[in-house]
C-alpha positions, -999 to +999 in steps of 0.1 A: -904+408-612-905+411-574-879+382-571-854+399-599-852+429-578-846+410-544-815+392-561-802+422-578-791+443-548-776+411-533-754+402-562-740+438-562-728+441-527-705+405-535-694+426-563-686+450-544-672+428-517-646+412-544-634+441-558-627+455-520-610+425-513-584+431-544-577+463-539-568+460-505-547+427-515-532+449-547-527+474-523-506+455-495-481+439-519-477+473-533-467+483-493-447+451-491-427+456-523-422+494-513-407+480-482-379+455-499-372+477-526-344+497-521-328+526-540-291+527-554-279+549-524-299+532-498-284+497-510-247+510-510-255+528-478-263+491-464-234+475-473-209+505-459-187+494-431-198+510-397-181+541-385-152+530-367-152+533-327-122+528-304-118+501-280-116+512-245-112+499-208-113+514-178-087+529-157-079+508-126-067+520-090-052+488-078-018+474-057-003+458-087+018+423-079+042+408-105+043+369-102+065+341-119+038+310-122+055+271-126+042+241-130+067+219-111+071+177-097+072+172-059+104+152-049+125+149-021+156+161-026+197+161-027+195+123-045+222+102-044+228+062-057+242+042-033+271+014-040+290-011-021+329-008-023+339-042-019+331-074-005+305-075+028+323-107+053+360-108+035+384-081+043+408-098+022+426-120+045+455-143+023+440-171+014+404-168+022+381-180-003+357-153-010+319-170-006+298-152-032+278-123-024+241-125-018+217-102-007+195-115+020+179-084+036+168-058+015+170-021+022+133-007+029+120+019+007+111+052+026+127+043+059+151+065+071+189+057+081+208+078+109+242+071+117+250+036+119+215+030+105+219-011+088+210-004+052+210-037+045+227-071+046+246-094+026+256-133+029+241-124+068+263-097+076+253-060+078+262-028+057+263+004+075+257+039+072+280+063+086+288+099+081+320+110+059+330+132+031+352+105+020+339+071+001+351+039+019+374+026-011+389-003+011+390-025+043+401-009+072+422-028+101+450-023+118+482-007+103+456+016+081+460+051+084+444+080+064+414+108+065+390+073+061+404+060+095+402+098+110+360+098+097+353+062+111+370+071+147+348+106+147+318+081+139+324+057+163+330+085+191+294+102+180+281+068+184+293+062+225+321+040+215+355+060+221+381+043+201+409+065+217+426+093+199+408+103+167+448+104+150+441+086+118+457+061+123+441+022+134+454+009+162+437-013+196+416+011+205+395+016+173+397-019+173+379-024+205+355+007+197+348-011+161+340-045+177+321-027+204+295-012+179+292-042+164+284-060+194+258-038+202+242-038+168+235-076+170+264-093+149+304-095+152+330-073+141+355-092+114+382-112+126+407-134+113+391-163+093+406-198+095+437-192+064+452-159+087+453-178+116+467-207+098+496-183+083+496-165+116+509-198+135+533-209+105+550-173+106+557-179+146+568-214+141+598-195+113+606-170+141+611-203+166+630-224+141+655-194+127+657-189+167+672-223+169+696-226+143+709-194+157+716-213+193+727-243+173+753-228+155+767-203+186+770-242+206+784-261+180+810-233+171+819-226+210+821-272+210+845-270+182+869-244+198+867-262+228+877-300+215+903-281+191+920-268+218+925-236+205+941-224+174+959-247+156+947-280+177+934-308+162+898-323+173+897-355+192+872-365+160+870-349+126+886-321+115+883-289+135+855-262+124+878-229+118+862-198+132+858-181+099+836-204+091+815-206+124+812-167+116+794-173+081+769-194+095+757-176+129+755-145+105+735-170+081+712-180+107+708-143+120+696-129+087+674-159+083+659-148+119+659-115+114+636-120+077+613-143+101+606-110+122+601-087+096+578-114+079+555-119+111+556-083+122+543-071+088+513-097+094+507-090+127+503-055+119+476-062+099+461-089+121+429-081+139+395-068+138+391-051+108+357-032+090+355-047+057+351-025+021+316-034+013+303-031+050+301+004+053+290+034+036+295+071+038+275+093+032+286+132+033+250+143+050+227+123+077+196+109+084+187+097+045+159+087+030+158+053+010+138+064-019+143+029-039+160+002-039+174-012-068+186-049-055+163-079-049+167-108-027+188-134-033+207-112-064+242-101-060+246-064-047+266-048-084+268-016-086+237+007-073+217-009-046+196+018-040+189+057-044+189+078-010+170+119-008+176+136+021+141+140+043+133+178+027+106+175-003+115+206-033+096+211-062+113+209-094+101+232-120+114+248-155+103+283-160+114+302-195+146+322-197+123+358-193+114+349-158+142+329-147+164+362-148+134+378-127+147+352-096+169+353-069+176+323-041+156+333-010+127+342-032+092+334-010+069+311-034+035+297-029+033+258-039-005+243-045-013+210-055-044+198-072-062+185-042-058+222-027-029+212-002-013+246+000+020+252+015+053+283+021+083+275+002+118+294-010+136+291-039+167+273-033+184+268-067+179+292-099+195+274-132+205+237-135+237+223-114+243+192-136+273+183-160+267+207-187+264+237-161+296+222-146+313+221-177+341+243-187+350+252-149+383+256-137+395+237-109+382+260-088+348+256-098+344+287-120+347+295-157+360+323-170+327+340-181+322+340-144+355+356-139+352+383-159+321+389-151+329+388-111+359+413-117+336+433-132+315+433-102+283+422-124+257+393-113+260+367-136+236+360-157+211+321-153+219+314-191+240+322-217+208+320-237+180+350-226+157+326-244+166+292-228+147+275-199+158+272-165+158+254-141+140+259-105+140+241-070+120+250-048+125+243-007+096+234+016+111+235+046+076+226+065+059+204+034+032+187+060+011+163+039+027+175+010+058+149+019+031+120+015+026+135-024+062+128-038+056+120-073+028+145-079+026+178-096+024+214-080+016+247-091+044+272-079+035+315-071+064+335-068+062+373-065+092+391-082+079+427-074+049+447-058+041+482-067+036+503-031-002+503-022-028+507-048-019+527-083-032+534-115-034+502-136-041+501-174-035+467-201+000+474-215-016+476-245-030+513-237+002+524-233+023+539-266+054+551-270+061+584-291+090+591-318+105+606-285+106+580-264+078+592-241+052+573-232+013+581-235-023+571-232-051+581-255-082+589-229-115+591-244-136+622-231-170+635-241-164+620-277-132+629-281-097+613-277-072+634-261-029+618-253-020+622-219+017+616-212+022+587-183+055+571-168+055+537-168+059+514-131+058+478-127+047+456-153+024+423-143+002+392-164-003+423-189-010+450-168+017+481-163+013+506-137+013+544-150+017+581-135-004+606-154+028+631-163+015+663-171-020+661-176-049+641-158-056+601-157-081+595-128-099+556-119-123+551-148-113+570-174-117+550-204-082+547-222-080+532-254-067+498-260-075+489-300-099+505-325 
């Protein structure tokens, strides 16, 4: 009985223990379930959109700088192909047989060429680089006159080698001044080949025989007056020579001498040292760089034998329409390259210069939007398209390693404008316009938003300067930029 009564108090408390241990279990799903179970209201409460809150940014007091950014190619500039005129060691004597043209020195990539530079040289014999406005078009001897002559005797003069009078015309002493410069460059100036000479000579031995049969016939007419004696005689042998026809044939002989002359003179005025076609070249602007050659050894020089820049390195760069009209020539720019190099240049050309902007100009070089537009006393516009891209060259006139990076890329920085010291600065996107015209910005102030009229300064890379205009706009007010 004793043992009964120890177990019974025992089984009770697990009893007890068990039904503890549900409620509490029934009682923390009940808080659980009470916690996810939500009432109509509180579900469409949860799923309502939050309360709408403008989006602001602060005002700025800054010095506001309005760029034009490019991305542009280094290059050296003012390019030009370079062509030979004729042939190099012929200046088209009569008769010469022309030996065909091979190269056999090539011009040298990068070097630079100064007047009377060699560019390069053909079947042995040099081609030269002078300075002229006009192309060599021909040979150039004696008896040749023109504005080609007159730039060749100023060349040879700038070189120490006075060739007399710079008149245009060719005579002995550009000759001498022409073989001169030759001499001193290492090779000989052109003279007659083997065929002039040979027609040379025959053209004096015509003068020396019509010579003769003038003398012959002025003795054997005087003879036959003589043995006739006189009018009316009768010769000792044959029949007597009447003087009419004694006339005929001195005048006969005469003409023949006198066509002699005229041939050898023409030739002679033509004989000499002469500068062939192909051996020169003029260029309008000197020293030239030799940016590349387009000949090899051993070809035959046809057409371009090389391209030539002058020393200055530009940046060419296309920049939309928008900004182009934002740029003038003389504009500073900043030009940066990717390994940091960082260098001053201008702008030198705004808008392209090729054949489509040269085309439908007078022959004075303008067309006549330009003229209206200059009687009007208006700039002309870059384009005749707002939207269309234009061109840009930048100048570096002291491009340091930069020269070294032709080829490359470069980022160009040009400032178009600069507002005076620092001003008040907000996104352009704060700013509104009203049904009048005026300008405003919404300021948000202890919970509310409140317009305050501005006037609107520079704009720059979407920030616009403003001028609180009757009311109050201080550095960090928060202005509203979207909601």
């Amino acid at each position: 009985m004793s043992r009964g009564l120890a177990r019974g108090p025992k089984g009770r408390g697990k009893q007890v223990g068990t039904i503890v241990g549900v409620v509490a279990l029934v009682g923390a799903g009940g808080w659980f379930a009470g916690t996810q179970m939500q009432s109509p209201a509180d579900a469409a409460a949860s799923r309502r959109p939050p309360e709408v809150r403008p989006v602001t940014v602060a005002v700025e007091h800054r010095k506001l700088t309005a760029t034009v950014i490019a991305q542009g190619g280094v290059e050296f500039g003012a390019p030009q192909g370079v062509s030979l005129s004729g042939s190099v060691g012929s200046a088209g004597g009569s008769g010469e047989a022309e030996a065909t043209q091979r190269v056999t020195k090539l011009p040298q990539a990068g070097a630079t060429l100064r007047e009377g530079s060699v560019l390069m040289q053909v079947n042995g014999r040099p081609v030269f680089v002078l300075r002229g406005s006009v192309p060599m078009y021909r040979s150039l001897g004696p008896s040749s006159s023109g504005d080609d002559v007159r730039q060749l005797q100023s060349a040879l003069r700038r070189l120490g080698h006075d060739p007399g009078a710079v008149s245009g015309d060719y005579r002995q002493g550009t000759a001498s001044a022409v073989g001169r410069w030759y001499q001193g460059k290492g090779f000989q100036a052109h003279q007659p080949g083997v065929a002039d000479q040979q027609q040379l000579g025959d053209l004096e031995a015509a003068v020396t025989d019509a010579q003769r049969a003038v003398l012959a016939v002025r003795g054997g007419g005087a003879e036959a007056g003589s043995d006739g004696g006189g009018k009316g005689g009768s010769g000792a042998s044959g029949p007597p020579v009447s003087g009419e026809a004694s006339a005929l044939e001195l005048r006969a002989a005469r003409q023949q001498l006198d066509r002699a002359n005229a041939a050898l003179s023409a030739f002679t005025a033509t004989y000499g040292t002469k500068v062939p076609a192909g051996e020169v070249v003029f260029l309008p602007e000197l020293p030239v760089r030799v940016d590349k050659v387009k000949v090899r050894l051993g070809g035959t020089p046809d057409g371009e034998v090389a391209t030539v820049t002058s020393s200055d390195v530009v940046v060419r760069a296309v920049v939309p329409g928008a900004d182009g009209s934002l740029l003038r020539e003389g504009m500073a720019a900043r030009v940066e390259t990717a390994d940091g190099t960082r260098v001053r240049g201008v702008v030198a050309q705004v808008g392209g210069t090729g054949p489509q902007a040269d085309a439908g100009k007078d022959a004075d070089g303008t067309g006549e939007e330009e003229k209206e537009e200059d009687e009007a006393g208006s700039e002309p516009d870059v384009g005749a398209d707002p939207s269309a891209p234009v061109q840009l060259v930048i100048s570096v006139p002291d491009p340091g390693t930069l020269k070294n990076q032709s080829g490359g890329t470069a980022k160009v920085t040009i400032e178009v404008g600069a507002s005076k010291g620092a001003v008040l600065v907000v996104p352009v996107a704060a700013v509104h316009t009203s049904a009048d015209g005026k300008a405003r910005v919404q300021v948000q102030r202890d919970g509310q938003v409140v317009n305050v009229p501005v006037t609107v300064g520079l704009s720059a890379a979407g920030q616009v300067e403003v001028k609180a205009d009757g009311g109050s706009l201080d550095e960090g007010d928060q202005v509203v930029v979207g909601r």
